[in-house]
C-alpha positions in Angstrom: 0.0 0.0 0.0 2.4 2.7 0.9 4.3 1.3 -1.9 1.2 2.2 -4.1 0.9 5.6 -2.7 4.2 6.3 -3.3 4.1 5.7 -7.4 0.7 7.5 -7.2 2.8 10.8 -5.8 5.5 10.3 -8.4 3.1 10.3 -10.8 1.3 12.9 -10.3 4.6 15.4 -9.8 6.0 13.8 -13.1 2.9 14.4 -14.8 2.8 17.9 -14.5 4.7 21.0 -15.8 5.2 24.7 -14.1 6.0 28.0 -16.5 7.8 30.8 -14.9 6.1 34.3 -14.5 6.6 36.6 -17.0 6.8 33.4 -19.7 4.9 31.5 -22.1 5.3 27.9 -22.5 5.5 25.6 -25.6 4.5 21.8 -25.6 7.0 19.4 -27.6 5.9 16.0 -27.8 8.2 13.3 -27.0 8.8 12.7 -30.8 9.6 16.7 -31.4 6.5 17.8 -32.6 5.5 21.3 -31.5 1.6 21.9 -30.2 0.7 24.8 -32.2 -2.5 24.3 -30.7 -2.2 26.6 -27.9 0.7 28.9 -26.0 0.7 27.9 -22.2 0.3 30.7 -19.5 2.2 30.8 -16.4 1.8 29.0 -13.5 1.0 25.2 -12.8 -0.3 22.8 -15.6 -0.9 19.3 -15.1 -1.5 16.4 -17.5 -0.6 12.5 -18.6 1.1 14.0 -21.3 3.9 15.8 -19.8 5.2 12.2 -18.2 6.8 12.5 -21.6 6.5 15.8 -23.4 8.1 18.9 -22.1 8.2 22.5 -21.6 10.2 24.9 -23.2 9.9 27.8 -21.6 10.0 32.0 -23.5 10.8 35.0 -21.9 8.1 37.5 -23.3 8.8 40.5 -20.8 9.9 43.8 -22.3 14.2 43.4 -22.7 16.7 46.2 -24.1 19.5 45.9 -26.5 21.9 48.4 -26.8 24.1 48.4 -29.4 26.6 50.7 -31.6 27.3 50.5 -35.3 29.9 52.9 -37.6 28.4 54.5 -40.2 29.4 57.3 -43.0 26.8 60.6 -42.5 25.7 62.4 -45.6 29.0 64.1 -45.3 30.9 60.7 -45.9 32.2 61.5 -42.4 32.7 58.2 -40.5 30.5 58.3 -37.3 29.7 56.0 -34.7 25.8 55.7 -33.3 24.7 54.0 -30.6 21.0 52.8 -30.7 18.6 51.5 -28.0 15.6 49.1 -28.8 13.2 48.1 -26.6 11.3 45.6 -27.5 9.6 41.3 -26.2 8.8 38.3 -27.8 5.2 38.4 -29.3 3.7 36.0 -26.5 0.7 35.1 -28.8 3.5 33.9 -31.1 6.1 31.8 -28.9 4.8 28.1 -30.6 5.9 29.3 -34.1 8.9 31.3 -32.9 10.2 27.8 -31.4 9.4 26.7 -35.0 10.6 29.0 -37.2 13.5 30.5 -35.4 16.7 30.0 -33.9 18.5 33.2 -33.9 16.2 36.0 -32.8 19.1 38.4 -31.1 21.0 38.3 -34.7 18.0 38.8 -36.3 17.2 42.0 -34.3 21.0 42.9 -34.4 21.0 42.6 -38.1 17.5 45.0 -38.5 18.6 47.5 -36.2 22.3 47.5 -38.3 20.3 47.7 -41.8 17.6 50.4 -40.7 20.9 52.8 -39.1 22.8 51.6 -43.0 19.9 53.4 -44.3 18.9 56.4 -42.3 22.0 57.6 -40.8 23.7 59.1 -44.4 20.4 61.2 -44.5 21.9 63.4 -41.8 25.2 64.7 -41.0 26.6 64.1 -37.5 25.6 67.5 -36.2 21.9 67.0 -37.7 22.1 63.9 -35.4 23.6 65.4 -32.6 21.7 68.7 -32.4 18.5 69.1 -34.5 17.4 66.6 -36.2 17.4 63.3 -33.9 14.1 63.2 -33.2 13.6 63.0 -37.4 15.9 60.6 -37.3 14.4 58.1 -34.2 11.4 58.5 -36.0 12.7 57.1 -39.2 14.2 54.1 -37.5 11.1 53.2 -35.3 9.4 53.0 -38.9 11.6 50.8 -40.7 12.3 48.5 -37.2 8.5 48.4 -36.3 7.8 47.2 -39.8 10.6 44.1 -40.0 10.8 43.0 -36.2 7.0 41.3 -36.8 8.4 39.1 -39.5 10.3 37.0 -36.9 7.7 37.2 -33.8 8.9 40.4 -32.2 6.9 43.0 -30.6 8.7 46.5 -31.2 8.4 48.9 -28.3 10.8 51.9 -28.6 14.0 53.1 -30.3 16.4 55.9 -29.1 19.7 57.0 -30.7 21.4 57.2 -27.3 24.3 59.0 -29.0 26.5 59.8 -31.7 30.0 60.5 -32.0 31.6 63.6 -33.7 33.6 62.8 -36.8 37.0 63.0 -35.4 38.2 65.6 -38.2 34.8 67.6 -37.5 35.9 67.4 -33.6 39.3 68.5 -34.6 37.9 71.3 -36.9 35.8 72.5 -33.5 38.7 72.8 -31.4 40.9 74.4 -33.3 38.0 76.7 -34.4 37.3 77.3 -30.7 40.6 77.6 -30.2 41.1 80.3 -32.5 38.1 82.3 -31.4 39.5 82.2 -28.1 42.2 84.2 -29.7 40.5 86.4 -31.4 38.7 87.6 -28.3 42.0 87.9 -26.8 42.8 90.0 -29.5 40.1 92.3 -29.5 40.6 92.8 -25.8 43.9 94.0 -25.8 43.0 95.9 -29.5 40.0 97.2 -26.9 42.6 98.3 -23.8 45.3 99.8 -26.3 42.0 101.7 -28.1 41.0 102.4 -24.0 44.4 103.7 -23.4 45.4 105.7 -26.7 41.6 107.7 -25.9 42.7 108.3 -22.3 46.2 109.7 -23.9 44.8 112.1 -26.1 42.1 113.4 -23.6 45.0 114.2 -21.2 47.0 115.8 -24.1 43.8 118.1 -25.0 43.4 119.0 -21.2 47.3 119.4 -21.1 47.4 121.3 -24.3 43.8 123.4 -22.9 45.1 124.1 -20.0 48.9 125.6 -21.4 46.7 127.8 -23.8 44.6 129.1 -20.3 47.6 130.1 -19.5 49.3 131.9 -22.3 46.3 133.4 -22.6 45.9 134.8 -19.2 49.8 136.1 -19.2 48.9 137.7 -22.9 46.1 139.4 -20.7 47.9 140.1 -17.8 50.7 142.0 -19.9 48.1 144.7 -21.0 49.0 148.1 -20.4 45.3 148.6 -18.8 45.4 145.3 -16.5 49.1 146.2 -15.6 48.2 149.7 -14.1 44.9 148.3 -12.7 47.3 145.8 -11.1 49.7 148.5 -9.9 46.5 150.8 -8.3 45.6 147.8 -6.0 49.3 147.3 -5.3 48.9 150.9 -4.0 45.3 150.0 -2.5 46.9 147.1 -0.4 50.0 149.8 1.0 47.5 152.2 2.0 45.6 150.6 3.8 48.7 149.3 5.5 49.9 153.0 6.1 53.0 152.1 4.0 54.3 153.4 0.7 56.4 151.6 -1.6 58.7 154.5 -1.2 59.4 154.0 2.3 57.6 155.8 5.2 59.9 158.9 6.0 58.7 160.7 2.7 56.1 163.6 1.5 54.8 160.0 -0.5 54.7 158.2 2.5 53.1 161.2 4.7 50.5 161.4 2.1 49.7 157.9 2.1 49.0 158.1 5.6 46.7 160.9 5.9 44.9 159.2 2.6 44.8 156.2 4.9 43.1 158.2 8.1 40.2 159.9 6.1 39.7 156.1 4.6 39.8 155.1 8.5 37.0 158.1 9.6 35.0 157.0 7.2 
């Protein structure tokens, strides 16, 4: 009896078959032949047949490839893209990928390679770099969306995660930006030498202003009128001192006095 119950166990966990979450399952007989009947769920199934037939199990959640390729851009510059598909197995589709194919990854490697071959030399790499990648991604997702059905793939998403400047175009840029650097150099110091030559000239014009002020005001000064103007407030300025300028013990310096003492009682 227990020997019974024991074969009866055996059995019945020989007799059954499990598919992983996030999977689909394909039945091959024991002689190879594939049931394109139905595509098998996850979880727990259970039948005679699978004493003898197994399993195979697909992966049909959502995977990313990320892969570069070198191509020449509508300049014939060689540039190196890097593209990112997202994509899963079609899990209505798993009984007759088993069939039908044996190399999906090539197959997606080789339709992501074509589809760059074909869009990428209708851009330069700046286009792809600055403003016209989203033209670009768009062109791809067409052409990918299109060819990934034909061997049971579901096409999700496609980015150009990045391309490389054209070495010469890179070294064209630097040495431009170089150069520009210099220029601006160059205009600075043409700039501080323009600064400096105007602040020259201003102080020669106040310079040159400033020795005309004067000639002018000795010119003046050397008039007959101004220099006996000049001479009565000499005499002013010794009156009202009670001095003379030709010494005090004279009928001058007498006179300036008593000038000075009618000024006083005033």
């Amino acid at each position: 009896m227990k020997n019974g119950l024991i074969l009866i166990a055996c059995l019945i966990l020989t007799s059954c078959a499990t598919v992983d979450s996030g999977h689909k399952g394909v039945r091959v007989s024991f002689g190879g032949k594939t049931d394109m009947t139905q595509v098998y769920s996850e979880g727990f199934h259970a039948g005679i047949m699978y004493l003898i037939d197994n399993m195979i199990e697909y992966d049909v959640r959502e995977k990313t490839t990320v892969q570069r390729f070198e191509f020449n851009d509508k300049n014939n510059m060689s540039t190196v893209v890097e593209l990112s598909l997202d994509y899963n197995l079609n899990p209505n589709k798993v009984n007759s990928l088993h069939t039908r194919i044996t190399d999906v990854d090539v197959k997606i490697l080789k339709t992501l390679k074509s589809a760059g071959k074909e869009v990428v030399p209708q851009y330069s790499a700046i286009e792809l770099n600055i403003s016209k990648r989203a033209e670009a991604e768009a062109k791809l997702a067409e052409i990918i969306a299109m060819e990934l059905p034909e061997f049971f793939v579901e096409f999700k998403r496609l980015q150009m995660t990045d391309v490389d400047i054209p070495e010469a175009v890179a070294s064209l840029a630097e040495e431009t930006a170089v150069q520009l650097g210099r220029n601006a150099l160059a205009e600075k110091k043409e700039a501080e030498q323009v600064a400096l030559a105007k602040a020259a000239v201003a102080k020669s014009k106040g310079l040159f202003e400033a020795a005309e002020y004067d000639v002018k005001t000795k010119k003046l000064m050397s008039q007959p009128a101004v220099l006996k103007l000049y001479q009565a407030e000499t005499d002013r300025q010794w009156a009202l001192q009670g001095k003379s300028k030709y010494g005090n013990n004279n009928v001058f310096g007498a006179g300036v006095s008593v000038i000075r003492g009618l000024n006083e009682s005033r």
